[in-house]
Backbone as ProteinMPNN parsed JSONL, in Angstrom:
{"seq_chain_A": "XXXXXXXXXXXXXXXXXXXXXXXXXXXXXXXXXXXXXXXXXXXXXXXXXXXXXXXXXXXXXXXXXXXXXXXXXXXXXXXXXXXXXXXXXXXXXXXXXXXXXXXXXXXXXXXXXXXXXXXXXXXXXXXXXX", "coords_chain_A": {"N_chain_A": [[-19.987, -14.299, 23.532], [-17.895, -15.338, 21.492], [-19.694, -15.304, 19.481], [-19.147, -12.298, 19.224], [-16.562, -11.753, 19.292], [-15.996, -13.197, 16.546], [-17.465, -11.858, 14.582], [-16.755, -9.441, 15.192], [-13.6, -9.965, 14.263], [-14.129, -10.285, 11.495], [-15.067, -8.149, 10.466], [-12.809, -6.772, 10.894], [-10.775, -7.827, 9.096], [-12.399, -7.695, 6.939], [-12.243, -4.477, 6.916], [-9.979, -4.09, 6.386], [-8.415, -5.158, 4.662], [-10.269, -3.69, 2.67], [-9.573, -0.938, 3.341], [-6.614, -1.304, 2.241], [-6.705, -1.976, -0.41], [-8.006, -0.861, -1.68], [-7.332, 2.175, -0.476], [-4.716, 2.75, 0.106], [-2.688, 1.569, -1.479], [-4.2, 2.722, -3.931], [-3.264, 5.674, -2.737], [-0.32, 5.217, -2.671], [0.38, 5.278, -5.309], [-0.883, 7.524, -5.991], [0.943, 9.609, -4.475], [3.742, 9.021, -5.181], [6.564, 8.693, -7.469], [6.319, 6.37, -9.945], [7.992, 3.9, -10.385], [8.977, 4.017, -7.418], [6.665, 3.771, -6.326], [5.849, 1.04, -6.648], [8.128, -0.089, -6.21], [7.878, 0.081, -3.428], [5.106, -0.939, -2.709], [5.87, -3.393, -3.524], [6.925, -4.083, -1.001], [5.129, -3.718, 0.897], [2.911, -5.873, 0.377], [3.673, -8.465, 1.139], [3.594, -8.398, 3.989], [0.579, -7.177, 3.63], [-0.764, -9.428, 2.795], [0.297, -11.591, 4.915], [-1.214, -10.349, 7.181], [-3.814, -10.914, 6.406], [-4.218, -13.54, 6.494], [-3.553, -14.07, 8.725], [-5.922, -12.416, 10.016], [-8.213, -13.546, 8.966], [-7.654, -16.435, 9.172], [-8.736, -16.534, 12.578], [-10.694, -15.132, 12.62], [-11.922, -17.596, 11.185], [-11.731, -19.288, 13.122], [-13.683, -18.015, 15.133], [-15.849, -18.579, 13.961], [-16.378, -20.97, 14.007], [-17.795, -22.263, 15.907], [-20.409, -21.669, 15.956], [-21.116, -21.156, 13.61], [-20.357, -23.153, 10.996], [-20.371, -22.729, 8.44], [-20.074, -20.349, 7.701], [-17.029, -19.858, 9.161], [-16.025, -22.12, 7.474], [-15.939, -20.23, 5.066], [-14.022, -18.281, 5.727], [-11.848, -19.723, 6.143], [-11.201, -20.908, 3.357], [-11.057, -18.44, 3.019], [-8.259, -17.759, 4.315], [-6.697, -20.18, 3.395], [-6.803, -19.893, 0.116], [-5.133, -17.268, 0.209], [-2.875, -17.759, 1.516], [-1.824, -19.135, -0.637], [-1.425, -17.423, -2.669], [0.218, -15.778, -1.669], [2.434, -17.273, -1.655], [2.624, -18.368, -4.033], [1.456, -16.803, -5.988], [2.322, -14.492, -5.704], [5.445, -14.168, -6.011], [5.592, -15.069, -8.482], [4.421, -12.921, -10.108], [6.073, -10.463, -9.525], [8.33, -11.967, -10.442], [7.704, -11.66, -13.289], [7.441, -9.567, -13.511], [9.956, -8.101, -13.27], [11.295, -9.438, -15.393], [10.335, -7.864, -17.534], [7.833, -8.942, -18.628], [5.294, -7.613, -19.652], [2.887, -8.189, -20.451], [2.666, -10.915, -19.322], [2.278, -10.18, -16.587], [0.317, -8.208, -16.256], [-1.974, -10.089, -16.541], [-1.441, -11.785, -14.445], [-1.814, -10.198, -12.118], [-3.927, -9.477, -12.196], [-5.843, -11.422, -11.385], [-4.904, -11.701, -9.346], [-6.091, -9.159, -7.971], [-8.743, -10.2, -8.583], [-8.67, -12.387, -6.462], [-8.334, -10.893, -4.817], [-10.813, -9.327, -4.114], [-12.672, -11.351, -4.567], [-12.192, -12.284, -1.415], [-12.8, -9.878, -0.123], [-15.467, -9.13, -0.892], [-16.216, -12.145, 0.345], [-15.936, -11.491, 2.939], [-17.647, -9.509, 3.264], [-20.258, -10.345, 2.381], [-20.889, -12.386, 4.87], [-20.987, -10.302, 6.871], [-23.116, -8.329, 6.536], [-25.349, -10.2, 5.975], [-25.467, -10.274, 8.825], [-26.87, -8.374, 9.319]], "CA_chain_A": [[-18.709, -13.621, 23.382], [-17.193, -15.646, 20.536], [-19.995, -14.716, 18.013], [-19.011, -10.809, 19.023], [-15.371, -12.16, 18.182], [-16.582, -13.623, 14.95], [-18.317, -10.771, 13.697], [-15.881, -8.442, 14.694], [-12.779, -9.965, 13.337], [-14.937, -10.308, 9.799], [-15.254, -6.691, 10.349], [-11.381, -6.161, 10.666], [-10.521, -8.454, 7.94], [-13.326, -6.81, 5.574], [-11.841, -3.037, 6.596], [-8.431, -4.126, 6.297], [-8.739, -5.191, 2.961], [-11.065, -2.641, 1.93], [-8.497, 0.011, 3.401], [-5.06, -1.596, 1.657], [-6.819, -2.287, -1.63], [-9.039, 1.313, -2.275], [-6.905, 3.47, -0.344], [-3.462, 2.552, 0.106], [-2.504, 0.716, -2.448], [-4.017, 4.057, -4.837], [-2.417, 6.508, -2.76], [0.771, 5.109, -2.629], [0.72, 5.345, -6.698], [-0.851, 8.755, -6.195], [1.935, 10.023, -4.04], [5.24, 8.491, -4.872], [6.835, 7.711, -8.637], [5.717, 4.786, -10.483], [9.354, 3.135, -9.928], [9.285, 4.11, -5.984], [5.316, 3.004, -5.679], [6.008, -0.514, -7.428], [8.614, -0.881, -4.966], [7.262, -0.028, -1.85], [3.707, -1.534, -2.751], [5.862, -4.96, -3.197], [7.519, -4.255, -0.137], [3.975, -4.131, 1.577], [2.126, -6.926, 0.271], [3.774, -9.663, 2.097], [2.212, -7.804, 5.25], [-0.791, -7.293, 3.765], [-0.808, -10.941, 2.746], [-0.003, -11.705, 6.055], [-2.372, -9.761, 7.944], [-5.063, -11.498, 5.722], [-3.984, -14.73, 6.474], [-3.808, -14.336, 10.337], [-6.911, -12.528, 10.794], [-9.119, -15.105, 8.471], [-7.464, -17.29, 10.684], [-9.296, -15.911, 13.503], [-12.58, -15.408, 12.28], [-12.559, -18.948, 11.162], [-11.734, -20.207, 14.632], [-14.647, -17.917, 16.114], [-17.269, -19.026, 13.479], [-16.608, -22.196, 13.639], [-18.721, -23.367, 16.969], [-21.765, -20.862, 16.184], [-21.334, -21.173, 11.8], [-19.498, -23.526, 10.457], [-20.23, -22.192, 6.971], [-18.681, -18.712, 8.029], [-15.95, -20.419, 9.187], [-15.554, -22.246, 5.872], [-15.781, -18.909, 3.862], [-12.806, -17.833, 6.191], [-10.793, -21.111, 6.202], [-10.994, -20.686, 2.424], [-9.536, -17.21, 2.412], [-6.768, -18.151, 4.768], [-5.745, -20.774, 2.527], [-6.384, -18.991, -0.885], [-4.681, -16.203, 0.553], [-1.447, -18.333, 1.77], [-1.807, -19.942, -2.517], [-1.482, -16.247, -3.595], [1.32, -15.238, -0.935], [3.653, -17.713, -1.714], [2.802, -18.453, -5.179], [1.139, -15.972, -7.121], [2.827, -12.891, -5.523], [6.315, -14.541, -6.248], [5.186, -14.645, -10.253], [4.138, -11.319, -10.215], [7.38, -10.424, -9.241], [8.951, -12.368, -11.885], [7.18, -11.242, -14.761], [7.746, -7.598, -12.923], [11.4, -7.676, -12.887], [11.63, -9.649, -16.219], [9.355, -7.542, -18.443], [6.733, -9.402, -19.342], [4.097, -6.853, -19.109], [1.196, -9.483, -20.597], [2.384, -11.677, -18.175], [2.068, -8.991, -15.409], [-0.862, -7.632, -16.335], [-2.885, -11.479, -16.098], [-1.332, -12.791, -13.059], [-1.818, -9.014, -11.279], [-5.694, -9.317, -12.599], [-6.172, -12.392, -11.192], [-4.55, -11.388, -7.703], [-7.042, -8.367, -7.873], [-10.072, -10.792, -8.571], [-9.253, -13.303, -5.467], [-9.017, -10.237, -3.089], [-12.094, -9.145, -4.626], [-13.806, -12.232, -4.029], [-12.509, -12.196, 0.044], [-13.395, -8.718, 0.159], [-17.073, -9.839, -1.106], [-16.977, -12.883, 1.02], [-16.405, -11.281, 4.221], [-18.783, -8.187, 3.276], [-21.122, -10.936, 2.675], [-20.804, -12.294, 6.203], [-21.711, -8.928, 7.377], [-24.605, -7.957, 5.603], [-26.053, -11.463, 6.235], [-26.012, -10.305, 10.01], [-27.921, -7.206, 9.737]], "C_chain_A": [[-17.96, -14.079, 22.132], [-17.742, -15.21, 19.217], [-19.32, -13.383, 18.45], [-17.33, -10.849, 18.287], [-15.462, -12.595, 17.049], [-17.007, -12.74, 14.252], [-16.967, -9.668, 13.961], [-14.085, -8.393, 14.175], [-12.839, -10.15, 11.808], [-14.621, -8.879, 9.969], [-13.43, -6.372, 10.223], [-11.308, -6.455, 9.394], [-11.094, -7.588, 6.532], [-12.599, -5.048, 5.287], [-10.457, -2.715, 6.353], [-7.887, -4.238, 5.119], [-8.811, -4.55, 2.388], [-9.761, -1.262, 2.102], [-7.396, -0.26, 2.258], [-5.406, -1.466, 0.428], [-6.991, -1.037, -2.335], [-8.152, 2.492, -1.396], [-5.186, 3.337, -0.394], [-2.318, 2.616, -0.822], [-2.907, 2.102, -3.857], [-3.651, 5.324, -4.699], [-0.625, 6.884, -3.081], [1.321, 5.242, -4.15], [-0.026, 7.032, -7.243], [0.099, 9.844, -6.09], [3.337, 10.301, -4.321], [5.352, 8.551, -6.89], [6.423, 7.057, -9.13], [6.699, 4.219, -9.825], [9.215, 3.042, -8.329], [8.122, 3.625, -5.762], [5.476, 1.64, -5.822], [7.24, -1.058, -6.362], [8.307, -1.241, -3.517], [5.69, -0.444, -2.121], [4.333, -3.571, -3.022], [6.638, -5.175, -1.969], [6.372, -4.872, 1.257], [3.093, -5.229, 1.291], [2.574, -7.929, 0.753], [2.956, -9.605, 3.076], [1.239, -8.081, 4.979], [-1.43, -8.942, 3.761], [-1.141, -11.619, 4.202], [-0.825, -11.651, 7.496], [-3.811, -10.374, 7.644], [-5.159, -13.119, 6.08], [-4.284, -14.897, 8.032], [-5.188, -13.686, 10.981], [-8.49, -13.135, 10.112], [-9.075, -16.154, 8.613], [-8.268, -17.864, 11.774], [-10.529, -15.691, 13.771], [-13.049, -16.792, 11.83], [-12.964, -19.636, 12.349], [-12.651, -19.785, 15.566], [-15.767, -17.707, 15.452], [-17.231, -20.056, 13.746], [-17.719, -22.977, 14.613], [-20.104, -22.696, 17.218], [-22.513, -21.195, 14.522], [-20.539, -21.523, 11.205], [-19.227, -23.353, 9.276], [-19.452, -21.252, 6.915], [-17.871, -19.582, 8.149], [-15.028, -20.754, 7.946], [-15.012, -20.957, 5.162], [-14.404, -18.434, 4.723], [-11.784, -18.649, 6.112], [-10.478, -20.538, 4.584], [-10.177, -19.055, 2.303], [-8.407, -17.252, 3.236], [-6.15, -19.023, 3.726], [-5.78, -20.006, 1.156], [-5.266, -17.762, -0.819], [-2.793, -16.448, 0.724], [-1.045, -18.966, 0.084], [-1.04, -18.53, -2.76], [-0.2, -15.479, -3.022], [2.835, -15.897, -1.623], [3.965, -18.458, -3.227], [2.633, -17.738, -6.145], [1.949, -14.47, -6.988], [4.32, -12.626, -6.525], [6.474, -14.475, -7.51], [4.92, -13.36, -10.557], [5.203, -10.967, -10.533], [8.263, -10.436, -10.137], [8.774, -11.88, -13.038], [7.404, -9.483, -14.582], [9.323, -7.46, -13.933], [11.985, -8.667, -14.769], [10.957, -8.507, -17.72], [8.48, -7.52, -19.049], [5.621, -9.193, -18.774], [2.907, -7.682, -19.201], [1.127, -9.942, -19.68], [1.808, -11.171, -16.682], [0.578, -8.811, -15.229], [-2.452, -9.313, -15.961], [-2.699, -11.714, -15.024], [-2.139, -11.432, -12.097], [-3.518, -9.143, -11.377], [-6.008, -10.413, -11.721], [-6.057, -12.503, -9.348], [-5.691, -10.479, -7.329], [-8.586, -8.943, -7.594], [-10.23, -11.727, -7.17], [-9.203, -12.409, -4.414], [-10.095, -9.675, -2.953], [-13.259, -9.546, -4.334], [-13.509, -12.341, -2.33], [-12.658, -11.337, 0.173], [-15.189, -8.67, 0.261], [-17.515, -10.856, -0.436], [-16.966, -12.773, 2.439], [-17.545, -10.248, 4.634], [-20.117, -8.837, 3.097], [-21.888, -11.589, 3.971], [-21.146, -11.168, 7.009], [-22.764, -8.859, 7.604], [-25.286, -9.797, 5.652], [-26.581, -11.24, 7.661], [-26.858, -8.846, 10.398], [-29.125, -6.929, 9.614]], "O_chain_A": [[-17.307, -13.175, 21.61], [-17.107, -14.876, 18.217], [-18.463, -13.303, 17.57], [-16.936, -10.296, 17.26], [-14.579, -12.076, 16.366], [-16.88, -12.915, 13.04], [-16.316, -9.184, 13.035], [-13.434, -7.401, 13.847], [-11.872, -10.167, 11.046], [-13.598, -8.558, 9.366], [-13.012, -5.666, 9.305], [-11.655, -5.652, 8.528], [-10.526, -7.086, 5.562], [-12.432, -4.476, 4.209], [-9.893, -1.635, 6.18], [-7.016, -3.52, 4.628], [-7.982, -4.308, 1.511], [-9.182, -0.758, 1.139], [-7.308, 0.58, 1.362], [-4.576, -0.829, -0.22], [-6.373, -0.433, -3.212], [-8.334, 3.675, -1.684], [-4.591, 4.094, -1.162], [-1.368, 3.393, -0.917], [-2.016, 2.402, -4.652], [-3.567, 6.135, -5.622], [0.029, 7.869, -3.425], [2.538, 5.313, -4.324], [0.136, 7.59, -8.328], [0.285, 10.731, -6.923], [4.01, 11.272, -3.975], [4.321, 8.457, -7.555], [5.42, 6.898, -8.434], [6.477, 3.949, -8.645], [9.349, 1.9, -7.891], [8.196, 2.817, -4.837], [5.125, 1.015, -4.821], [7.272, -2.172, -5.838], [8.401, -2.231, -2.792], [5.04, 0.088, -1.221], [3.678, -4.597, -2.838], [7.055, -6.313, -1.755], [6.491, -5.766, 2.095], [2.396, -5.51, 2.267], [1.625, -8.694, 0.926], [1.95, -10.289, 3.266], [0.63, -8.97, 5.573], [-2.277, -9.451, 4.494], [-2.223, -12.034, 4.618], [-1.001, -12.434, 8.429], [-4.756, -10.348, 8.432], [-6.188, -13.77, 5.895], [-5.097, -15.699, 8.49], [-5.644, -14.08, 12.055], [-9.583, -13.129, 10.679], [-9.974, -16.96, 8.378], [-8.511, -19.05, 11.998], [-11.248, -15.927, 14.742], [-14.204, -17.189, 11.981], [-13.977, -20.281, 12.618], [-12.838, -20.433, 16.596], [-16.651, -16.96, 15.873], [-18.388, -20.472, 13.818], [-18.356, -23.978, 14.287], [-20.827, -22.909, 18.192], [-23.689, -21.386, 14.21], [-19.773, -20.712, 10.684], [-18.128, -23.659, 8.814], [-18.389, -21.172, 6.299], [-17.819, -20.334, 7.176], [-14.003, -20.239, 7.499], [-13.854, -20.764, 4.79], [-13.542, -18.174, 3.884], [-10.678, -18.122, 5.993], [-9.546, -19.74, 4.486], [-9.149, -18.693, 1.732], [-7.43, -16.674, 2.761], [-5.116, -18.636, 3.181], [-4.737, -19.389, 0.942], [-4.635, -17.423, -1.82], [-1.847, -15.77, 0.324], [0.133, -19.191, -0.192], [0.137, -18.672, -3.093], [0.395, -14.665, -3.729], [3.877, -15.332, -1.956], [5.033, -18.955, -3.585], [3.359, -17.788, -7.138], [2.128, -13.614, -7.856], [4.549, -11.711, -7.316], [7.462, -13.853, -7.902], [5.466, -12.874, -11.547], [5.542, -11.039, -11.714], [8.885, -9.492, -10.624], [9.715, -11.672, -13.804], [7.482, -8.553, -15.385], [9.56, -6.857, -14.98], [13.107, -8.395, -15.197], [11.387, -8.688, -18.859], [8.093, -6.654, -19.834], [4.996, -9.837, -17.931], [2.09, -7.869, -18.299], [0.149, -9.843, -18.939], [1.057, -11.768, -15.911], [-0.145, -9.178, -14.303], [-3.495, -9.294, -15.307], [-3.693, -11.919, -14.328], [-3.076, -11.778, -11.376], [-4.199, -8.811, -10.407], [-6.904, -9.934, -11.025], [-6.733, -13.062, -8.485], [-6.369, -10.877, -6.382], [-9.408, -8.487, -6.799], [-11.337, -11.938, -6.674], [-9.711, -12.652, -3.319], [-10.518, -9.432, -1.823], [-14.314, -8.989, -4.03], [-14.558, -12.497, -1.706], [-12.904, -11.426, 1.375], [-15.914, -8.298, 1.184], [-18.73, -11.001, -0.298], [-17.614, -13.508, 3.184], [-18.14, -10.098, 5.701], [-21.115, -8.233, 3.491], [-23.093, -11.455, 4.185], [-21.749, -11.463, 8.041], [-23.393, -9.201, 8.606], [-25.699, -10.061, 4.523], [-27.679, -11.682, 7.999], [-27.3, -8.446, 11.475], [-29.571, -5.889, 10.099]]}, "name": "protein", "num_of_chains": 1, "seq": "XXXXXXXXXXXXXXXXXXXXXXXXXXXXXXXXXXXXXXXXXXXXXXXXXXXXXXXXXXXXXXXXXXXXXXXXXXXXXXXXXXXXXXXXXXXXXXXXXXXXXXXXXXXXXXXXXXXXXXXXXXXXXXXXXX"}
């Protein structure tokens, strides 16, 4: 029962992601303004943050007594994830609301690349069990 919890909160985590990042996240800039998407896309990323944090949480705590490596790979994106919430989002932000598009444009790349890599390391976890 705990691997089926293990595997299938990887599976949330992975489609939760995959949803916010590829669909959400480019409708909401399909849909709306620039000005009105940029707000309400930083209104949502705490959530999403959040949501990433509590259910890589979750999957750590039901790899851990079958695969403690999974686990790891989830421990690590809970904490990367809590780094990027409360530090990197916060810069974003800053460099948003000050102008400094360079700056924007690096930190925002860099946010892109670590959900990138937990997007890849729970889709790895997957595809390892099939």
């Amino acid at each position: 029962m705990i691997h089926a919890l293990a595997i299938l909160s990887t599976a949330l985590l992975f489609g939760g992601m995959t949803l916010y990042s590829f669909g959400f996240a480019a409708f909401v800039f399909n849909a709306l303004p620039a000005p009105t998407a940029g707000a309400t896309l930083r209104r949502a990323f705490p959530w999403f943050y959040a949501f990433v944090i509590a259910t890589s949480a979750m999957a750590a705590l039901f790899w851990w007594p079958n695969d403690p490596g999974a686990a790891l790979i989830m421990l690590a994106v809970t904490v990367s994830t809590g780094l990027v919430r409360q530090l990197l989002m916060p810069a974003i932000n800053r460099a948003t609301d000050a102008g400094q598009r360079k700056r924007f444009k690096w930190l925002h790349g860099l946010s892109v690349l670590v959900t990138l890599s937990h997007i890849a390391g729970a889709g790895w976890l997957l595809a390892t069990l099939a």
